[in-house]
mmCIF file as gemmi writes it, N, C-alpha and C atoms, coordinates in Angstrom:
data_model
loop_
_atom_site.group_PDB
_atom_site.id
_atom_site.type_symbol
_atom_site.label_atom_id
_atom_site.label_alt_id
_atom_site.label_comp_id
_atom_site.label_asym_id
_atom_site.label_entity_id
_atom_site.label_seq_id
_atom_site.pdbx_PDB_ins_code
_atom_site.Cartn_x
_atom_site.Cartn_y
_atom_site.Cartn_z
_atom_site.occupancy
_atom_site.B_iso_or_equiv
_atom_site.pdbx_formal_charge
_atom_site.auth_seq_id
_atom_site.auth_asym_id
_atom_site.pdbx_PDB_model_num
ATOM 1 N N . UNK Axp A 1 ? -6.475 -11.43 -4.768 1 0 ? 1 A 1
ATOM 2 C CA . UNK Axp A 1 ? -6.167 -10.517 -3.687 1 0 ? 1 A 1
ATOM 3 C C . UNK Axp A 1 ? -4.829 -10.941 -3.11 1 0 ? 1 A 1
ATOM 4 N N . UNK Axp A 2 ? -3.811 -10.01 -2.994 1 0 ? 2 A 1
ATOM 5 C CA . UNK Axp A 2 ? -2.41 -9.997 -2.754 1 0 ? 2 A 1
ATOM 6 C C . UNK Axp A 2 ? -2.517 -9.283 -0.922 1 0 ? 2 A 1
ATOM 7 N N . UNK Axp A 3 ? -2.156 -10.044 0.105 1 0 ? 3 A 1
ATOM 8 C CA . UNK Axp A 3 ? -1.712 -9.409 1.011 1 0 ? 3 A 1
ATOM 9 C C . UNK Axp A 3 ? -0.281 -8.76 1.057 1 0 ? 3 A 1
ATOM 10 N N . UNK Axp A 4 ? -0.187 -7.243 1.208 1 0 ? 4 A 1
ATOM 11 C CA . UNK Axp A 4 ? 1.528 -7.178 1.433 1 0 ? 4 A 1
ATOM 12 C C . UNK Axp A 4 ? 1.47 -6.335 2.779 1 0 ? 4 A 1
ATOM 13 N N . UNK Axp A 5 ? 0.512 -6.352 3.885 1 0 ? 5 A 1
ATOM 14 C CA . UNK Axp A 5 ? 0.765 -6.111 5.337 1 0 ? 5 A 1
ATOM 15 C C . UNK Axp A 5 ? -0.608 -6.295 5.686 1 0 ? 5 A 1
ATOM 16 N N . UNK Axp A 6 ? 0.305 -5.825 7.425 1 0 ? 6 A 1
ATOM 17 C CA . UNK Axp A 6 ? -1.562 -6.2 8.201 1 0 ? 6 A 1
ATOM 18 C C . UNK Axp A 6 ? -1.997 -7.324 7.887 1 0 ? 6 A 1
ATOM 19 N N . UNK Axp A 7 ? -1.306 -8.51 7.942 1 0 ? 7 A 1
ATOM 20 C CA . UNK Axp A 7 ? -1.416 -9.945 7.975 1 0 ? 7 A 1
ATOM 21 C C . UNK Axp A 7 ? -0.639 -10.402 9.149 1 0 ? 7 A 1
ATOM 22 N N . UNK Axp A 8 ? -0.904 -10.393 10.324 1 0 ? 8 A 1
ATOM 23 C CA . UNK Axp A 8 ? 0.198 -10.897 11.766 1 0 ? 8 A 1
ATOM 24 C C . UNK Axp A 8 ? 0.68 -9.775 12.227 1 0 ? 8 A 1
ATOM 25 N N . UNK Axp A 9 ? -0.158 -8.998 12.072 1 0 ? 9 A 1
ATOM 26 C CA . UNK Axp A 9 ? 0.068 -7.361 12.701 1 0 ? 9 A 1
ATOM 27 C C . UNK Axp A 9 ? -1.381 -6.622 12.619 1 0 ? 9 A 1
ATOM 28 N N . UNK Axp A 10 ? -1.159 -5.079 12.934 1 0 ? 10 A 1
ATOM 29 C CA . UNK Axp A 10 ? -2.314 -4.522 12.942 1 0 ? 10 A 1
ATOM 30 C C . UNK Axp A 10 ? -1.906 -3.232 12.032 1 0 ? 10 A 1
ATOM 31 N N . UNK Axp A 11 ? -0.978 -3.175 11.962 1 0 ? 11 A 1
ATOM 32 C CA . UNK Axp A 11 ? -0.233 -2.054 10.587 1 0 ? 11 A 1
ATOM 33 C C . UNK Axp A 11 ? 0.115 -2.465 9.751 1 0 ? 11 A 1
ATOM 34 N N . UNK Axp A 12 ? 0.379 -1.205 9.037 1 0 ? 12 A 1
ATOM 35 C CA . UNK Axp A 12 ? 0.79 -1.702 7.663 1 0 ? 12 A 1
ATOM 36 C C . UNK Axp A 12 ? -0.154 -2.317 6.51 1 0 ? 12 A 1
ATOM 37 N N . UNK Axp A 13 ? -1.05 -1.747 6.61 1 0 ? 13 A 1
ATOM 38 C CA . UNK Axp A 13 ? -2.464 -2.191 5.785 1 0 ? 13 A 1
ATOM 39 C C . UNK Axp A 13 ? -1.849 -2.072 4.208 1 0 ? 13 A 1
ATOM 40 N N . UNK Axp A 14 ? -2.124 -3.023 3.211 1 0 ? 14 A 1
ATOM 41 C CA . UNK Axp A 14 ? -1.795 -3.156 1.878 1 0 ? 14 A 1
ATOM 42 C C . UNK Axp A 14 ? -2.265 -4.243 1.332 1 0 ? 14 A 1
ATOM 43 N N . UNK Axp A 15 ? -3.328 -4.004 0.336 1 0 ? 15 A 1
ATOM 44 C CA . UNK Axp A 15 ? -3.024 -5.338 -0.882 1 0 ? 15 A 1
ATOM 45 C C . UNK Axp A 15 ? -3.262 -4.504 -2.088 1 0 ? 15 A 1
ATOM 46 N N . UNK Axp A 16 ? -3.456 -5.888 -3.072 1 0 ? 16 A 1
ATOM 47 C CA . UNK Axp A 16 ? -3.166 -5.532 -4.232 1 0 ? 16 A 1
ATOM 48 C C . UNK Axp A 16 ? -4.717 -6.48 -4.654 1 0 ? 16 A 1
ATOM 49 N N . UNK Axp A 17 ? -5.199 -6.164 -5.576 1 0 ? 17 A 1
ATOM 50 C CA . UNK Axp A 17 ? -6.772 -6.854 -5.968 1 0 ? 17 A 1
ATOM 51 C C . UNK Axp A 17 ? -6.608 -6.532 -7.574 1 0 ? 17 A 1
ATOM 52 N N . UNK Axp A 18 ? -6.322 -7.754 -8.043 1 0 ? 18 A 1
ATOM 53 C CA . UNK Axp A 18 ? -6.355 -7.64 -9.903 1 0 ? 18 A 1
ATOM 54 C C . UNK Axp A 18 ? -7.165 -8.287 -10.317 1 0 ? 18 A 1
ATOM 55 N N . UNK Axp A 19 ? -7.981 -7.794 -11.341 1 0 ? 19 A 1
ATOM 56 C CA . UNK Axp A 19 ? -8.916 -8.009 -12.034 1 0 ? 19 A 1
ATOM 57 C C . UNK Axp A 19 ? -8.834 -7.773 -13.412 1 0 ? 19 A 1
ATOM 58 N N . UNK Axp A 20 ? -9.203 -8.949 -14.066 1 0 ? 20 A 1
ATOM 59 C CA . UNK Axp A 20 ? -8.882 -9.248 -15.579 1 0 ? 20 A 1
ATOM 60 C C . UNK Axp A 20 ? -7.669 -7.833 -15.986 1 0 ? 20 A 1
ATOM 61 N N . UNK Axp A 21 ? -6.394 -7.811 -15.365 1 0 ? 21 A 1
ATOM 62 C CA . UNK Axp A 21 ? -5.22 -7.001 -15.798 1 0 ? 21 A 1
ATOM 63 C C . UNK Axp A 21 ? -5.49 -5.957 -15.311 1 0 ? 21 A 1
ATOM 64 N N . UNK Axp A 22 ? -6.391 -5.245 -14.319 1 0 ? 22 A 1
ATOM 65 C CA . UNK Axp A 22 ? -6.764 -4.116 -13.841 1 0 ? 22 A 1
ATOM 66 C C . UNK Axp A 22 ? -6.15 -4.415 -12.167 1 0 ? 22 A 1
ATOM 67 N N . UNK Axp A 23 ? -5.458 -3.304 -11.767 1 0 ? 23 A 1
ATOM 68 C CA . UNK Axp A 23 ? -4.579 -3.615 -10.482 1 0 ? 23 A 1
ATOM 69 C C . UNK Axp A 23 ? -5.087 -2.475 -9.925 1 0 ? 23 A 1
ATOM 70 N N . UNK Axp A 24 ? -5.49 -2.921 -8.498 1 0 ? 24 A 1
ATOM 71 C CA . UNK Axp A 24 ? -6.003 -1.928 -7.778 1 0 ? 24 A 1
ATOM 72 C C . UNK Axp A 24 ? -5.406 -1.83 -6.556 1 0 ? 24 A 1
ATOM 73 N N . UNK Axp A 25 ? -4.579 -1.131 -5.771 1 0 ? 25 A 1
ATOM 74 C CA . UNK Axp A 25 ? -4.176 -0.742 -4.671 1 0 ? 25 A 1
ATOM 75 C C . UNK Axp A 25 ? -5.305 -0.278 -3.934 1 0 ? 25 A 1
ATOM 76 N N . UNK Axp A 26 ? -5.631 -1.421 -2.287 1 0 ? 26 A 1
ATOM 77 C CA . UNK Axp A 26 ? -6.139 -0.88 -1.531 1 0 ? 26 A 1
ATOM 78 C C . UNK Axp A 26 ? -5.789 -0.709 -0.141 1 0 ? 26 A 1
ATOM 79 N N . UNK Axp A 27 ? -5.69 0.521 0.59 1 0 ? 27 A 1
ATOM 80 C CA . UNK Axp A 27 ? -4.781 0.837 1.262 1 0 ? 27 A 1
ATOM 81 C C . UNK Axp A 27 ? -3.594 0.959 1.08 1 0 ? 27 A 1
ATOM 82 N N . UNK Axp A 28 ? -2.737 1.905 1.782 1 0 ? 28 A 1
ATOM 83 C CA . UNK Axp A 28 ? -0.94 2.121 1.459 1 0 ? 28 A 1
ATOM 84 C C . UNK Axp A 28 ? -0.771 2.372 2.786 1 0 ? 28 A 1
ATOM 85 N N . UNK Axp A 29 ? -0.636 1.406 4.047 1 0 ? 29 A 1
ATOM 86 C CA . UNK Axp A 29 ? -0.395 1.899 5.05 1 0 ? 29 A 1
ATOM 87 C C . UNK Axp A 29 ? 1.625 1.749 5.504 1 0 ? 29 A 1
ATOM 88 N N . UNK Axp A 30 ? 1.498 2.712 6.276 1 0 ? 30 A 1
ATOM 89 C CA . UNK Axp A 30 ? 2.884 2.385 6.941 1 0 ? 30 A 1
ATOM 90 C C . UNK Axp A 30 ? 2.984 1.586 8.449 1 0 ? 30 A 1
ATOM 91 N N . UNK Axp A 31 ? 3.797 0.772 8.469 1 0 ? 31 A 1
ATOM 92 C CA . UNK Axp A 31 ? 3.934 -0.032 9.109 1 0 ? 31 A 1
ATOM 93 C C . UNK Axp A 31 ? 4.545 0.865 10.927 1 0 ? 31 A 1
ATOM 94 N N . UNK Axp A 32 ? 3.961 -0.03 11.773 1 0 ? 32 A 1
ATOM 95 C CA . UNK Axp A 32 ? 4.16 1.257 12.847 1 0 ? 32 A 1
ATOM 96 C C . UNK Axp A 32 ? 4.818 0.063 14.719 1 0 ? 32 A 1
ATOM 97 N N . UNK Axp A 33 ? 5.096 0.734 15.104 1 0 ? 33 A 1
ATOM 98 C CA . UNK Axp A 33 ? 5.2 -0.682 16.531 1 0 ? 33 A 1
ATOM 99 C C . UNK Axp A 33 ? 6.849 -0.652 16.564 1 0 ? 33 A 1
ATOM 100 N N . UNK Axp A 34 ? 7.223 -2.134 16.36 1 0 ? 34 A 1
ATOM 101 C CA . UNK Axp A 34 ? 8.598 -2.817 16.921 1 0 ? 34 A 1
ATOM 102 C C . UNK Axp A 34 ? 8.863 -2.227 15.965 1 0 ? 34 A 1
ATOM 103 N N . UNK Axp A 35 ? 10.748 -1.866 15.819 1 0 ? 35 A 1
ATOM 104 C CA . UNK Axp A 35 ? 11.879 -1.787 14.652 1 0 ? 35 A 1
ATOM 105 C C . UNK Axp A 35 ? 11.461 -2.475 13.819 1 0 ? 35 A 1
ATOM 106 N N . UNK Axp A 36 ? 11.768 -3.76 14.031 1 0 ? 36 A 1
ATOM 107 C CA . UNK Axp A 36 ? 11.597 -4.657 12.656 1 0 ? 36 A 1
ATOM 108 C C . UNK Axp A 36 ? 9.995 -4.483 11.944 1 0 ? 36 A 1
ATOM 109 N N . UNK Axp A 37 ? 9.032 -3.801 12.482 1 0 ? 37 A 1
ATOM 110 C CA . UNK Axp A 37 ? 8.091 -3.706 11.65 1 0 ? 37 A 1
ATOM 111 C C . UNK Axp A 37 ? 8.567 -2.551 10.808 1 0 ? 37 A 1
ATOM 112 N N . UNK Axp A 38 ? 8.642 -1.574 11.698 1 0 ? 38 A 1
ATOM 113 C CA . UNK Axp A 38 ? 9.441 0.184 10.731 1 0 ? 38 A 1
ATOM 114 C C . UNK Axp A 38 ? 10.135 -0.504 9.577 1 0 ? 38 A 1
ATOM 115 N N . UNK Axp A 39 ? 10.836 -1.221 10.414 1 0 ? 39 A 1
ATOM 116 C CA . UNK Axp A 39 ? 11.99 -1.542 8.865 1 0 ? 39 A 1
ATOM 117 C C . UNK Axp A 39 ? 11.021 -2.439 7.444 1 0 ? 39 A 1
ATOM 118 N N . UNK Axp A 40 ? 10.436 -2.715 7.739 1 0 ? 40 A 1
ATOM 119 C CA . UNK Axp A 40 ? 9.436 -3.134 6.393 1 0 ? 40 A 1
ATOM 120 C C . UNK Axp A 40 ? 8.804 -2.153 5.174 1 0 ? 40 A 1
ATOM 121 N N . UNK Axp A 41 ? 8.843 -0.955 6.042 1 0 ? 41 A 1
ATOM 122 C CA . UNK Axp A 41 ? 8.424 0.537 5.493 1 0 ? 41 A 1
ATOM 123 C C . UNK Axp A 41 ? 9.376 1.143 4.27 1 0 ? 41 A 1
ATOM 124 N N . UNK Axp A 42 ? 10.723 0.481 4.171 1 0 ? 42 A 1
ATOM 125 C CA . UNK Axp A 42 ? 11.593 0.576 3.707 1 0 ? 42 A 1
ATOM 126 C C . UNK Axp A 42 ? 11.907 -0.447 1.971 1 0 ? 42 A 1
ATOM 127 N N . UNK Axp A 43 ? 10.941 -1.691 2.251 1 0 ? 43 A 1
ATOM 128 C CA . UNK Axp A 43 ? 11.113 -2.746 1.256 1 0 ? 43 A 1
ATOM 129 C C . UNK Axp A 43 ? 9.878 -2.198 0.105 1 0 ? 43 A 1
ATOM 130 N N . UNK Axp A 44 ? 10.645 -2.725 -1.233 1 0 ? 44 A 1
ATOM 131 C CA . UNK Axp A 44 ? 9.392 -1.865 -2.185 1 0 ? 44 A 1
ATOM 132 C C . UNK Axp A 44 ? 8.487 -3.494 -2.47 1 0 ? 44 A 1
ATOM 133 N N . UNK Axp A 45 ? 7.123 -2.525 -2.959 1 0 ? 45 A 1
ATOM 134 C CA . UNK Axp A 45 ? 6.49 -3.648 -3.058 1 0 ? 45 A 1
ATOM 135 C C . UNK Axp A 45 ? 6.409 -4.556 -4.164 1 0 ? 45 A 1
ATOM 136 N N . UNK Axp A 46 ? 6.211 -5.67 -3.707 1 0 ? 46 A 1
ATOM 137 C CA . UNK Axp A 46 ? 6.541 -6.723 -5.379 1 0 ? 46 A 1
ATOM 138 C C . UNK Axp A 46 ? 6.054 -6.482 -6.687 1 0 ? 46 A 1
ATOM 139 N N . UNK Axp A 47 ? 6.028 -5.362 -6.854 1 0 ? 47 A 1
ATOM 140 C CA . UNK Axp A 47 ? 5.128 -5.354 -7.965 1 0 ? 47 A 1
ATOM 141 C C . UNK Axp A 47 ? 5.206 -3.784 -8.793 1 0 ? 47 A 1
ATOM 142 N N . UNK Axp A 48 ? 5.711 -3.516 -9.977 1 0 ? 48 A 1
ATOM 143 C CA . UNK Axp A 48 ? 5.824 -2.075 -10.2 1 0 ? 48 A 1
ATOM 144 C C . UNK Axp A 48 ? 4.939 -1.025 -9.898 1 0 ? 48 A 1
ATOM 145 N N . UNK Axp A 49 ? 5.089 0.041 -8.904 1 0 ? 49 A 1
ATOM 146 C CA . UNK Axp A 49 ? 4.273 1.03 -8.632 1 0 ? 49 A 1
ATOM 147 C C . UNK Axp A 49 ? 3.076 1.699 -10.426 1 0 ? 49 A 1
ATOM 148 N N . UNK Axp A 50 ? 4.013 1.587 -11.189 1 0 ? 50 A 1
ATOM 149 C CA . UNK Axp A 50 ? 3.186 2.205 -12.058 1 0 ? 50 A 1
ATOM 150 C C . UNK Axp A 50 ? 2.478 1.274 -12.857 1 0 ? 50 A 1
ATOM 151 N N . UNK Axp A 51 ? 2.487 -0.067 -12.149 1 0 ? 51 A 1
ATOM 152 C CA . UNK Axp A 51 ? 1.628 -0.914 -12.845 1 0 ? 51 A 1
ATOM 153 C C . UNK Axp A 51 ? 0.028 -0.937 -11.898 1 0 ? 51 A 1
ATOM 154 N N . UNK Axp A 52 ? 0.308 0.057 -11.321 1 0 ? 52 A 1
ATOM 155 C CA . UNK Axp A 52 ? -0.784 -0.05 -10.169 1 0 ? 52 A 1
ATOM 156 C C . UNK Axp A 52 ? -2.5 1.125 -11.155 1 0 ? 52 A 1
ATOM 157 N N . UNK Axp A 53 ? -2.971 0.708 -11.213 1 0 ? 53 A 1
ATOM 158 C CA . UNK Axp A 53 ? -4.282 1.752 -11.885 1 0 ? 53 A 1
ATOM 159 C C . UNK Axp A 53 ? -4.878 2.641 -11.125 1 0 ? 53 A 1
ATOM 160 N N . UNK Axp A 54 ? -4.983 2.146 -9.716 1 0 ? 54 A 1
ATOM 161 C CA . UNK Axp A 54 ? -6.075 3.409 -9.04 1 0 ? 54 A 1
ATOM 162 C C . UNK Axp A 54 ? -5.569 2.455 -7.414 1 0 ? 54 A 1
ATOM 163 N N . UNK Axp A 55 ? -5.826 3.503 -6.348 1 0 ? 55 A 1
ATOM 164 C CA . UNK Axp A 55 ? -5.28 3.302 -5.018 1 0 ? 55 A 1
ATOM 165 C C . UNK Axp A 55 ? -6.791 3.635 -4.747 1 0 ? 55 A 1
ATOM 166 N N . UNK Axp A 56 ? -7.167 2.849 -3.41 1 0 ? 56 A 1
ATOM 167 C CA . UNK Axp A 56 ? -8.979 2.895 -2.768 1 0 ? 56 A 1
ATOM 168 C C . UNK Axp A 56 ? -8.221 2.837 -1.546 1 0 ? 56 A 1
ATOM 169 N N . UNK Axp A 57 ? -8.152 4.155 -0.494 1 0 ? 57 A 1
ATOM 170 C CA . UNK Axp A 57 ? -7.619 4.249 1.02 1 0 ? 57 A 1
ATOM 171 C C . UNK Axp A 57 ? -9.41 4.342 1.664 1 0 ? 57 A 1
ATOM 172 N N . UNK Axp A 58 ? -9.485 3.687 2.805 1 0 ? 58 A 1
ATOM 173 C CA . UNK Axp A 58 ? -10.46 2.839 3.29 1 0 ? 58 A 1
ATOM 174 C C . UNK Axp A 58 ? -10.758 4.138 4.43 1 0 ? 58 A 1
ATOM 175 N N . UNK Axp A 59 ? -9.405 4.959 5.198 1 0 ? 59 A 1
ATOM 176 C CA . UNK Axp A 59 ? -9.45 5.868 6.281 1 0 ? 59 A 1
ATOM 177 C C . UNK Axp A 59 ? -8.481 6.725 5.84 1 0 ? 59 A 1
ATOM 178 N N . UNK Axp A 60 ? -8.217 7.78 6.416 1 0 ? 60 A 1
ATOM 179 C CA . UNK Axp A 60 ? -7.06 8.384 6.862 1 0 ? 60 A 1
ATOM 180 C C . UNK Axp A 60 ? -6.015 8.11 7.326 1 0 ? 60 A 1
ATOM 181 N N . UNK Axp A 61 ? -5.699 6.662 8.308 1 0 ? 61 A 1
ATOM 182 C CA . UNK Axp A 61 ? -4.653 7.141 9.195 1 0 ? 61 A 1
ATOM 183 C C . UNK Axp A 61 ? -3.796 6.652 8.703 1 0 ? 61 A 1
ATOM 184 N N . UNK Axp A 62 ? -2.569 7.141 9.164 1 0 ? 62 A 1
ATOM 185 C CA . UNK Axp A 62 ? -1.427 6.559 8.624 1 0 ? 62 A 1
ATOM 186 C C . UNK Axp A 62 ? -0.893 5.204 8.226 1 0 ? 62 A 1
ATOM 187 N N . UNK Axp A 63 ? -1.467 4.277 9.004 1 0 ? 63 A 1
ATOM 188 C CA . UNK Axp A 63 ? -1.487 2.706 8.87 1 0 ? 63 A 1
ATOM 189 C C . UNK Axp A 63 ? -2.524 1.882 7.579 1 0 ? 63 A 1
ATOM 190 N N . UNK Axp A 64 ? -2.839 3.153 7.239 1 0 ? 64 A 1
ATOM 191 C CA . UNK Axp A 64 ? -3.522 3.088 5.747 1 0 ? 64 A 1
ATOM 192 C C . UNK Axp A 64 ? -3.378 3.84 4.843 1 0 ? 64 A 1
ATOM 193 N N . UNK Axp A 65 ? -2.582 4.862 4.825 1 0 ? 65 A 1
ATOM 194 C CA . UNK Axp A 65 ? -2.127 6.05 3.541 1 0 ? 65 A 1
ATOM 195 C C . UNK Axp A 65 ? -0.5 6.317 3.858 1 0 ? 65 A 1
ATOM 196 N N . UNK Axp A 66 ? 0.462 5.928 4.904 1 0 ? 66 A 1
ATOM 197 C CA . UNK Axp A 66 ? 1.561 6.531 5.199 1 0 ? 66 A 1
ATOM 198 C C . UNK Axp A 66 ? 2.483 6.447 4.113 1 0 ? 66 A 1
ATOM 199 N N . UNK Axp A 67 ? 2.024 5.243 3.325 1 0 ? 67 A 1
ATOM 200 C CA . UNK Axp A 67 ? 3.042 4.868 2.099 1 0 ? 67 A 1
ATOM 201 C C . UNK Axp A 67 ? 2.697 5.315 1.068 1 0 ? 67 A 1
ATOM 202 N N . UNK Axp A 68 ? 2.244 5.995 0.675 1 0 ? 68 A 1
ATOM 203 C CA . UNK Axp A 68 ? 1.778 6.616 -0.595 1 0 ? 68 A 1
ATOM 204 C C . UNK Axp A 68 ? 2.806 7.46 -1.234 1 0 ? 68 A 1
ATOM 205 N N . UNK Axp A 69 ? 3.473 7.927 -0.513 1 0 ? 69 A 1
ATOM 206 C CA . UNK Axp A 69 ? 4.966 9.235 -0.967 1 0 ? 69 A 1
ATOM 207 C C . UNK Axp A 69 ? 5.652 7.787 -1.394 1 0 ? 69 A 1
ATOM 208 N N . UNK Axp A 70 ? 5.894 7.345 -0.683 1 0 ? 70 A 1
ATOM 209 C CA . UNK Axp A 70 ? 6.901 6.145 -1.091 1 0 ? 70 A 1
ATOM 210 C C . UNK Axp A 70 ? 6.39 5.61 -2.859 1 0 ? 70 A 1
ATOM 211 N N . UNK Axp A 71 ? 5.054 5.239 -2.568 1 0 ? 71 A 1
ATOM 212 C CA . UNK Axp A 71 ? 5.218 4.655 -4.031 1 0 ? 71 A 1
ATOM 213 C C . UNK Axp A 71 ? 4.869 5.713 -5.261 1 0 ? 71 A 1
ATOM 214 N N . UNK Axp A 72 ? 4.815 6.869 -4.557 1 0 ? 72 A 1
ATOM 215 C CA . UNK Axp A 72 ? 4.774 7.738 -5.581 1 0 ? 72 A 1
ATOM 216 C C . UNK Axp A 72 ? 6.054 7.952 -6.138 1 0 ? 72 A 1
ATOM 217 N N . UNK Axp A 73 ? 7.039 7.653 -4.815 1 0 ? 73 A 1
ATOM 218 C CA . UNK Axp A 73 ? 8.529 7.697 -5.4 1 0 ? 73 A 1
ATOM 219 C C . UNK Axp A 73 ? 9.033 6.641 -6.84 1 0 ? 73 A 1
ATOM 220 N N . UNK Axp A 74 ? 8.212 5.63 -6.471 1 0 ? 74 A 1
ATOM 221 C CA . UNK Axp A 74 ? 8.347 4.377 -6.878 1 0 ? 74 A 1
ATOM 222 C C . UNK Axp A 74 ? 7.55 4.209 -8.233 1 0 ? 74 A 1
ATOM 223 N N . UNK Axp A 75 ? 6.948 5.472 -8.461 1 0 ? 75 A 1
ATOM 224 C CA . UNK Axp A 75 ? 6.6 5.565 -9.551 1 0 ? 75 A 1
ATOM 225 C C . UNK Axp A 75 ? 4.703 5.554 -10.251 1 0 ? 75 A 1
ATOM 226 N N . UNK Axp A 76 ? 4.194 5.567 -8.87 1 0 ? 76 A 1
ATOM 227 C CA . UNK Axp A 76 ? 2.874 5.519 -8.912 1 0 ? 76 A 1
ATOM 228 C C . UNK Axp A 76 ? 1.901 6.961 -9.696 1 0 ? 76 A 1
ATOM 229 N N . UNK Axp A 77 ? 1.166 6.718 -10.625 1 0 ? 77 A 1
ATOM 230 C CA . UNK Axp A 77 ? 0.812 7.989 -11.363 1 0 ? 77 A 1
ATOM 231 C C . UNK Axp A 77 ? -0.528 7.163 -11.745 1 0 ? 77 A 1
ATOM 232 N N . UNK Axp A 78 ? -1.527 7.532 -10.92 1 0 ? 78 A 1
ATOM 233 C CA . UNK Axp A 78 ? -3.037 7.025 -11.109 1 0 ? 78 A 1
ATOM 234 C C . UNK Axp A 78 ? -3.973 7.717 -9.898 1 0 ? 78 A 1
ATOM 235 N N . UNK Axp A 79 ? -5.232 7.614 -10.471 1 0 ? 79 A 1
ATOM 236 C CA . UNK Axp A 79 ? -6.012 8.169 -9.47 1 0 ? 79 A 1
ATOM 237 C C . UNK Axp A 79 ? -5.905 7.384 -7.608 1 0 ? 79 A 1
ATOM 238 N N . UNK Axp A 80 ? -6.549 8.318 -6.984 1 0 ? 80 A 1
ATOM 239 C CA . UNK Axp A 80 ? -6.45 7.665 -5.44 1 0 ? 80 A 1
ATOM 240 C C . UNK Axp A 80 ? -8.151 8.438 -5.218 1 0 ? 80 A 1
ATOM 241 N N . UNK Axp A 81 ? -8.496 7.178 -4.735 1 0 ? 81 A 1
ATOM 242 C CA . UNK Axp A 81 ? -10.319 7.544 -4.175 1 0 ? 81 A 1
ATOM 243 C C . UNK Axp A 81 ? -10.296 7.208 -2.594 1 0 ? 81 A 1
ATOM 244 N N . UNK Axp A 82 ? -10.775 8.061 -2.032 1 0 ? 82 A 1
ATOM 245 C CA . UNK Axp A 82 ? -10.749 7.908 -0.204 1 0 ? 82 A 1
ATOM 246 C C . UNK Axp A 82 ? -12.607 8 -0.065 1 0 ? 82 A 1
ATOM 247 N N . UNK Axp A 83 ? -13.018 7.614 1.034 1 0 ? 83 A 1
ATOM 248 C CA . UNK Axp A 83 ? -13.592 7.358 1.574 1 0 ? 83 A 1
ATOM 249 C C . UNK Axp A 83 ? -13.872 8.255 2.47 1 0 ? 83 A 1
């Protein structure tokens, strides 16, 4: 399990959970509050979007799905299961 937000914050919800080569995106939140958090919204994540297999969003709100255009930009092409 990869934290990449919502670790010393309350936005920005993201990890990454791999299993025997199977990569699972859970949550894609956007980061929300001070500037310097916004500006994090902006950095891609370590890891190639299209190496990602399937996205699991936990809610709706934005601090858990806002980034999803982004890594679709970034190249994301896999299922997304919501809750």
């Amino acid at each position: 399990m990869q934290f990449l937000g919502a670790a010393g914050t309350v936005t920005g919800s993201k990890y990454l959970l791999a299993i025997d080569g199977f990569h699972i995106h859970i949550d894609s939140g956007l980061f929300q509050g001070l500037k310097e958090l916004k500006e994090r919204n902006w950095k891609d994540i370590p890891f190639p979007a299209s190496k990602i297999d399937c996205v699991i969003l936990t809610h709706g709100h934005l601090d858990h799905t806002g980034y999803l255009p982004l890594l679709v930009n970034q190249g994301l092409d896999c299922p997304v299961y919501c809750t």
